[in-house]
C-alpha positions as CSV (number, residue, x, y, z in Angstrom):
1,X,-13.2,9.3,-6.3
2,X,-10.2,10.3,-4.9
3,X,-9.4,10.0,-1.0
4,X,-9.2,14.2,-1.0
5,X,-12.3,15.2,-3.2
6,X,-14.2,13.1,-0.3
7,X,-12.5,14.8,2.9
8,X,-15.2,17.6,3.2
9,X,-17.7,15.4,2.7
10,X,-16.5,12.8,5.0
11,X,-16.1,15.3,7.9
12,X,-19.7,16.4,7.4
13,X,-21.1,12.9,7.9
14,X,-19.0,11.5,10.2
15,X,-19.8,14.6,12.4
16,X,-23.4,13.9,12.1
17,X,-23.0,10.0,12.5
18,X,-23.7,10.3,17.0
19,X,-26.5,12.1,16.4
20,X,-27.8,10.2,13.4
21,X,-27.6,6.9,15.4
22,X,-29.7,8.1,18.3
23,X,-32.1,9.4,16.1
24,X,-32.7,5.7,14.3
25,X,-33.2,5.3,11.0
26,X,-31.2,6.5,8.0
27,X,-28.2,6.9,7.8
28,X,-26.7,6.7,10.8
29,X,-28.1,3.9,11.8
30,X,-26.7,0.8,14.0
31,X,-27.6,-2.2,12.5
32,X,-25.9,-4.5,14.7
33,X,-26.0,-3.9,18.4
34,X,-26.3,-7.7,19.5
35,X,-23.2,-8.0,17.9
36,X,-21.8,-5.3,19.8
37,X,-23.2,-6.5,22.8
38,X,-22.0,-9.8,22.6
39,X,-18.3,-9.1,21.5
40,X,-15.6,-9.7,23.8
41,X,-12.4,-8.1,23.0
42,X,-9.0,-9.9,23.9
43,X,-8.1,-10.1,27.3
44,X,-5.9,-6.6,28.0
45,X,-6.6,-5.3,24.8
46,X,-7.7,-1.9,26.3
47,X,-4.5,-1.5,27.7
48,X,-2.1,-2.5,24.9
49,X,0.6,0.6,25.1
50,X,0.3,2.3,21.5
51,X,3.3,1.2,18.8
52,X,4.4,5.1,18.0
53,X,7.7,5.6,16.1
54,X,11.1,6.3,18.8
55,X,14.6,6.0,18.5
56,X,16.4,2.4,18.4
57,X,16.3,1.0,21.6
58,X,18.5,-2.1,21.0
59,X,17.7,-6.1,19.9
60,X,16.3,-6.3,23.9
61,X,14.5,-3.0,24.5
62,X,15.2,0.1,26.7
63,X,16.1,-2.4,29.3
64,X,18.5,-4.5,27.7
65,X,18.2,-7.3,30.7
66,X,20.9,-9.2,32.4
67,X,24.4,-10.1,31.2
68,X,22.8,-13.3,32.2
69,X,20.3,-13.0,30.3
70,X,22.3,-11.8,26.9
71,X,23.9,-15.2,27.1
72,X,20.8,-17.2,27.3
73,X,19.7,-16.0,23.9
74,X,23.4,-16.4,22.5
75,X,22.8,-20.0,23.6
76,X,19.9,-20.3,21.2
77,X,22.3,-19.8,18.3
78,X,20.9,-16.1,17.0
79,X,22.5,-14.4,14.6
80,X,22.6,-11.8,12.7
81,X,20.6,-11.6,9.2
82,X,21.7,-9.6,6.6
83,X,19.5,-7.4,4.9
84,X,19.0,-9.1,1.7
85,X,18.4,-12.3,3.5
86,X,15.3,-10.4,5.7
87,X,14.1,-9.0,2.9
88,X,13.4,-12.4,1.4
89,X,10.9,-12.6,4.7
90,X,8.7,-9.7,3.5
91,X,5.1,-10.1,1.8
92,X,5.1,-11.3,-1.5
93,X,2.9,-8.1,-2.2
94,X,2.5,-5.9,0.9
95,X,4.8,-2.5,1.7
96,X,5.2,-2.9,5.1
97,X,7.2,-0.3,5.5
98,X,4.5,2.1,4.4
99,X,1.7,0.6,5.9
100,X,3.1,0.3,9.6
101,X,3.0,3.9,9.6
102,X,-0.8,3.8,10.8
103,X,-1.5,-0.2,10.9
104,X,-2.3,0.1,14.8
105,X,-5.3,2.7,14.5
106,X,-7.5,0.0,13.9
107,X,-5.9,-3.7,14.5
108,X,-6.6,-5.2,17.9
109,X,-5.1,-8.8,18.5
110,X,-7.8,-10.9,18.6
111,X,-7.5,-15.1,19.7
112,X,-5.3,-14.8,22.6
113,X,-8.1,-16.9,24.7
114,X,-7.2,-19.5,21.9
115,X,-3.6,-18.6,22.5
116,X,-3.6,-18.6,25.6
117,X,-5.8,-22.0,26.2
118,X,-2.4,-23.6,23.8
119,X,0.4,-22.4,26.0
120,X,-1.4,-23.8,28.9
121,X,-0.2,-27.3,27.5
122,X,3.5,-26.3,27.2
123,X,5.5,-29.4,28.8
124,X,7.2,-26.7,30.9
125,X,6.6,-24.0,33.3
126,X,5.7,-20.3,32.0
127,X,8.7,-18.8,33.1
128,X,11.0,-21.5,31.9
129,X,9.4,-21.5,28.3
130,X,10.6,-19.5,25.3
131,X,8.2,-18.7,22.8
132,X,8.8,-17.4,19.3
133,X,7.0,-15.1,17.3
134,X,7.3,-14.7,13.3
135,X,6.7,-11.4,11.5
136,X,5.7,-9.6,14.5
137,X,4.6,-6.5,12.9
138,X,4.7,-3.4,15.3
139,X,4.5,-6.2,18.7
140,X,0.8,-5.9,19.2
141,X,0.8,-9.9,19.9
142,X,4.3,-9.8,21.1
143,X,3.2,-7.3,24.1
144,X,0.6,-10.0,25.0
145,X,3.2,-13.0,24.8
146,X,5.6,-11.0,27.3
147,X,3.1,-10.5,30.2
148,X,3.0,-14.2,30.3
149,X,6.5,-14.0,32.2
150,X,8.2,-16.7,29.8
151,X,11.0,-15.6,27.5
152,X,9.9,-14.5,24.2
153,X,11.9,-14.2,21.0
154,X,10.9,-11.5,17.8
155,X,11.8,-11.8,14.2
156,X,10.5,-9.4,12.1
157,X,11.6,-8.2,8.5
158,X,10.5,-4.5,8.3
159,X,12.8,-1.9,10.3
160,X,9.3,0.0,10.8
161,X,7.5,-2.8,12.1
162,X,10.6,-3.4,14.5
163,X,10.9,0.5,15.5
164,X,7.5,0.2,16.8
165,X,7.8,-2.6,18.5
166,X,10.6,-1.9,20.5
167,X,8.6,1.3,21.5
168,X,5.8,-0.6,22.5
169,X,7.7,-3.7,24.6
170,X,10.6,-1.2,26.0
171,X,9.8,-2.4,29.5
172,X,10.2,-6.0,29.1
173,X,13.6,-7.0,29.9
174,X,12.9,-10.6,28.8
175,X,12.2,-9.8,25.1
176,X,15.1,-10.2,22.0
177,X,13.6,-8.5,18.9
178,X,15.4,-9.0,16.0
179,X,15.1,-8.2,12.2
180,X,15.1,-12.1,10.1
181,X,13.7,-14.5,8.1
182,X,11.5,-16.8,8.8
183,X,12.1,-19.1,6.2
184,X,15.5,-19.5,7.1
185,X,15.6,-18.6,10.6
186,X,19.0,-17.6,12.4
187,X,17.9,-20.3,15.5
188,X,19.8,-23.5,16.6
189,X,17.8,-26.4,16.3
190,X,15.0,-27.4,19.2
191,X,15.5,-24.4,21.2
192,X,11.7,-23.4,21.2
193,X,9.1,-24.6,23.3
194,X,5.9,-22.3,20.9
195,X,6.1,-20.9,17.6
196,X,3.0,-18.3,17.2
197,X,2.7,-16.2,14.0
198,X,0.0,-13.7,13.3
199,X,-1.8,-13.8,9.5
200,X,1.7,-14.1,7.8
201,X,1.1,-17.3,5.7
202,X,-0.7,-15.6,3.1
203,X,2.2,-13.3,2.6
204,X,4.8,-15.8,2.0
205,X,3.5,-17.2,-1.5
206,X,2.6,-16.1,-5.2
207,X,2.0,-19.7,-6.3
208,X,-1.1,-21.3,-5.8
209,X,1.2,-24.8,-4.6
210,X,2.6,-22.5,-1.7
211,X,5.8,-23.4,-1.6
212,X,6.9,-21.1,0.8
213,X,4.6,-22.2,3.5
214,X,6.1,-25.5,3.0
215,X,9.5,-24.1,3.7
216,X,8.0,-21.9,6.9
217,X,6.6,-25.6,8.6
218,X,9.8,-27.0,8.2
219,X,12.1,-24.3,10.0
220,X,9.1,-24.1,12.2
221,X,9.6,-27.9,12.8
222,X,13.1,-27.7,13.1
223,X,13.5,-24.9,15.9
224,X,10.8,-26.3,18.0
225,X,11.3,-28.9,20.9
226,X,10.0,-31.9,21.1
227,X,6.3,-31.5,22.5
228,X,6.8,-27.9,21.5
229,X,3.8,-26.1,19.8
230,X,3.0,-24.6,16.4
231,X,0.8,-21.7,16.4
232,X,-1.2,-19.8,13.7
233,X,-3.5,-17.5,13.5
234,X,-5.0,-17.1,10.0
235,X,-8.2,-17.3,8.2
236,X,-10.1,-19.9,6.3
237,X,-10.8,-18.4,2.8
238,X,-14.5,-18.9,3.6
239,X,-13.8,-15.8,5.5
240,X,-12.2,-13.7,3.0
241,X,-15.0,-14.0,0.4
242,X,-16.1,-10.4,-1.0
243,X,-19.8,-11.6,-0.7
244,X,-20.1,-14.2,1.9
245,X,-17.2,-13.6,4.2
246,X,-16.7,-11.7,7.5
247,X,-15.7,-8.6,6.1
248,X,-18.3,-6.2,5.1
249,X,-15.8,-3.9,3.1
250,X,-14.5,-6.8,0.9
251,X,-17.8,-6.2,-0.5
252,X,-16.8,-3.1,-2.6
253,X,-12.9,-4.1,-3.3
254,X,-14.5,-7.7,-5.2
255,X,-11.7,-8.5,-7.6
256,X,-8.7,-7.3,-4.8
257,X,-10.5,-10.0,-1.7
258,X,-11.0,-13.0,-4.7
259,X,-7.1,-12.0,-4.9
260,X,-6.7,-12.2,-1.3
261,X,-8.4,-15.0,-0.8
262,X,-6.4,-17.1,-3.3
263,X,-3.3,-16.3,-1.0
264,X,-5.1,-18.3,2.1
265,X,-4.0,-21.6,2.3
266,X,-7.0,-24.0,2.4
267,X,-7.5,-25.5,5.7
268,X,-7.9,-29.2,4.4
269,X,-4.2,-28.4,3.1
270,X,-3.0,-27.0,5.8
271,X,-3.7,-29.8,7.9
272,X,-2.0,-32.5,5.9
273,X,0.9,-30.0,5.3
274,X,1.2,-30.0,8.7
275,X,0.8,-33.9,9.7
276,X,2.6,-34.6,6.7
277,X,6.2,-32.9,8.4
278,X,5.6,-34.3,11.7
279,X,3.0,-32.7,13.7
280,X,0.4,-34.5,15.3
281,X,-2.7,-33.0,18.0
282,X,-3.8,-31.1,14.8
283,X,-6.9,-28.2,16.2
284,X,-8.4,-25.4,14.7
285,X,-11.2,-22.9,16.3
286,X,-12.5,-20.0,15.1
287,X,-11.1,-17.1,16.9
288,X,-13.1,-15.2,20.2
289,X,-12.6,-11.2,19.8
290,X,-12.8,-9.1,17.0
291,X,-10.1,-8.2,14.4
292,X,-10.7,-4.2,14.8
293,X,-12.4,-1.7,17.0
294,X,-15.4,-0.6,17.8
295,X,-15.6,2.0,15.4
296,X,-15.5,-0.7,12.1
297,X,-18.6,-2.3,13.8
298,X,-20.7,0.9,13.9
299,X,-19.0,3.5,11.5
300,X,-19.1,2.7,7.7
301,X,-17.3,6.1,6.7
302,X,-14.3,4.4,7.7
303,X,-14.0,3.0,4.8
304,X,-13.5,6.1,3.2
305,X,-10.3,7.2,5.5
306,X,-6.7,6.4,4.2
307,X,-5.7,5.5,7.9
308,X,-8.3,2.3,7.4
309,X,-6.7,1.6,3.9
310,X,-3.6,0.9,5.9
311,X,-4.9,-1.7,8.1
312,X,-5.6,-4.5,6.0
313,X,-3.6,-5.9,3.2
314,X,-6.2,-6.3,0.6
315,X,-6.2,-2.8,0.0
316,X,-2.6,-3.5,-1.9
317,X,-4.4,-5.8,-4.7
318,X,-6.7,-2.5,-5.5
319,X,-5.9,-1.0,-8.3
320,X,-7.1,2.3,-9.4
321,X,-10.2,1.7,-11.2
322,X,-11.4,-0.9,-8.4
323,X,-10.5,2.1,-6.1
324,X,-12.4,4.6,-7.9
325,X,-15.8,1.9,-7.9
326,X,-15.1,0.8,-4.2
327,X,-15.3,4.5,-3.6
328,X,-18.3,5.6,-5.3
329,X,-20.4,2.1,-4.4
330,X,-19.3,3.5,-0.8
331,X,-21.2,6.1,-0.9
332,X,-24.0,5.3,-2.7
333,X,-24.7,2.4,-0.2
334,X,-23.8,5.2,2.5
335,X,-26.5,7.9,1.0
336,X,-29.2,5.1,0.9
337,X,-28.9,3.2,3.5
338,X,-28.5,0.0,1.9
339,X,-24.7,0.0,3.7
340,X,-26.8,-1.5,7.2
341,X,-28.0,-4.4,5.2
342,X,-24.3,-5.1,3.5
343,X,-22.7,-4.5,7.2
344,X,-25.0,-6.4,9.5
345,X,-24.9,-9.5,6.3
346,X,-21.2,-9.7,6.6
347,X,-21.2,-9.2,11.0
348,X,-23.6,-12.4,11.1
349,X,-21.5,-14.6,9.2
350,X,-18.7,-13.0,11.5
351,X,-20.7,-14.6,14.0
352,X,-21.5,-17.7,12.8
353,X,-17.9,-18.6,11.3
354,X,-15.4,-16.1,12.9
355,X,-13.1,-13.4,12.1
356,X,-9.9,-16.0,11.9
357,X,-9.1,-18.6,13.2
358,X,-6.1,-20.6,15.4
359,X,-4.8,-23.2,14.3
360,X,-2.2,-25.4,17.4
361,X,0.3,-28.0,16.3
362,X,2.6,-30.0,18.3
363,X,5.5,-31.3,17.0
364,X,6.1,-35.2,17.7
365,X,9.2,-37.2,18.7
């Protein structure tokens, strides 16, 4: 069923869903609330400034910083990156540019506590430290790297993403945003004291021996400073399964998660790709907060809106028929209530092995 033969129909119930939920039952019930109850959303989360489109504000913002400043990052050895050469930093299957447009309604950055607890163990002082982030998106992890007070460094390959970004940090003067690669990055060698990236690896490869992620650790190891840490937030593909996973919708878009889930690089891998090119203090946690809002915990017709179709990858790997089936098992599940058994399945194994989860490195001598 198409996303416009739905719209009336979608506006009815999604009207009726407050009143639904208070009446119990049916529906509009909340299957879930000790989930809700227990959730606890990034730190500063409810006050991440939104990402909306604006004019170019320059690689450092609206305030462009210091002269002194300017040269500090020329020191680092950044350059310029052709747009061919960014390109090459894209996902393997993913329009960014497209799905920027609305990414943000539903994304929240979830992990910084994880994040945070990392950078705590930087060999140097917050505001001496410079911290990198690849494939930044539209900023919504940069904005929390810049409160930190240390000196934080962007690439990104999609002009939208960038756009957004600049909107969203324009009040940080200690921020270079720049549009890259990040298999090839335009950085001197051991100028970084953290490298953090946000569920990119899975973008990088269409081979199953993910040669591209080999490529990302060792740029990653060669910009980083000795004692200087790696970084990731991904997920275990335990997460990403259409039936036992966290993700409740994956359980109508079967064929487009298994996809999906072949792009995740196995954690056993992971690890011994990273020991294997010099990093050592190897830890991975599951991640505290949640990957969206509120509303993807209590509101199923979400599901149903092309703003949510923008928000998560996956929905690239549909094609039309899987489209059409996700749609109409939808609403089925939504018509007889079977929808709160499917949604609170997937929230408790959400619970019990996490959304994502971080994965820290640090490089040795």
């Amino acid at each position: 069923m198409a996303f416009r033969e739905v719209s009336n129909w979608l506006k009815f119930h999604r009207a009726l869903w407050p009143f639904l939920s208070l009446a119990g039952g049916g529906f509009g019930t909340r299957p879930h609330k000790a989930w809700q109850a227990d959730r606890t959303g990034p730190p500063g989360s409810p006050n991440l400034p939104p990402a909306h489109e604006g004019s170019d504000l320059g690689v450092f913002g609206q305030a462009p910083g210091t002269s002194r400043l300017r040269r500090f990052f020329l020191t680092l050895g950044i350059q310029a990156c052709g747009k061919e050469d960014a390109l090459k930093s894209g996902s393997s299957y993913c329009d960014y540019e497209r799905a920027f447009q609305s990414y943000d309604s539903f994304r929240r950055p979830c992990g910084l506590r994880e994040v945070h607890q990392v950078l705590d163990h930087l060999p140097v002082p917050m505001d001496r430290a410079v911290l990198l982030e690849g494939g930044f998106g539209t900023g919504a992890y940069t904005y929390h790297l810049a409160r930190l007070s240390c000196r934080v460094i962007g690439i990104e390959a999609s002009n939208r993403g960038i756009t957004k970004a600049r909107r969203r940090l324009e009040t940080f003067e200690k921020v270079h945003l720049a549009r890259g690669n990040i298999l090839s990055l335009p950085l001197k060698e051991a100028c970084i004291d953290a490298y953090f990236i946000s569920q990119v690896l899975h973008h990088l490869d269409q081979s199953s021996d993910f040669p591209n992620m080999t490529r990302f650790l060792e740029e990653a190891h060669r910009v980083l400073k000795t004692q200087g840490f790696l970084i990731l937030h991904t997920c275990d593909p335990a997460q990403i399964d259409p039936h036992e996973g966290s993700y409740w919708y994956y359980e109508f878009i079967p064929t487009a998660a298994r996809k999906l889930q072949s792009k995740y690089v196995p954690l056993d891998l992971l690890r011994q790709q990273l020991q294997d090119r010099g990093f050592s203090d190897i830890q991975i946690q599951k991640s505290s907060g949640c990957l969206y809002d509120s509303t993807y915990y209590e509101d199923p017709t979400l599901f149903l809106t092309e703003d949510f179709w923008a928000s998560d990858s996956v929905f690239c790997l549909v094609d039309d028929e899987e489209r059409s089936q996700a749609h109409r098992k939808a609403l089925q599940a939504m018509d007889d209530g079977s929808i709160h058994a499917i949604m609170e399945k997937h929230v408790c194994r959400a619970r019990e092995i996490g959304e994502s989860v971080i994965i820290s490195a640090r490089k040795g001598q």
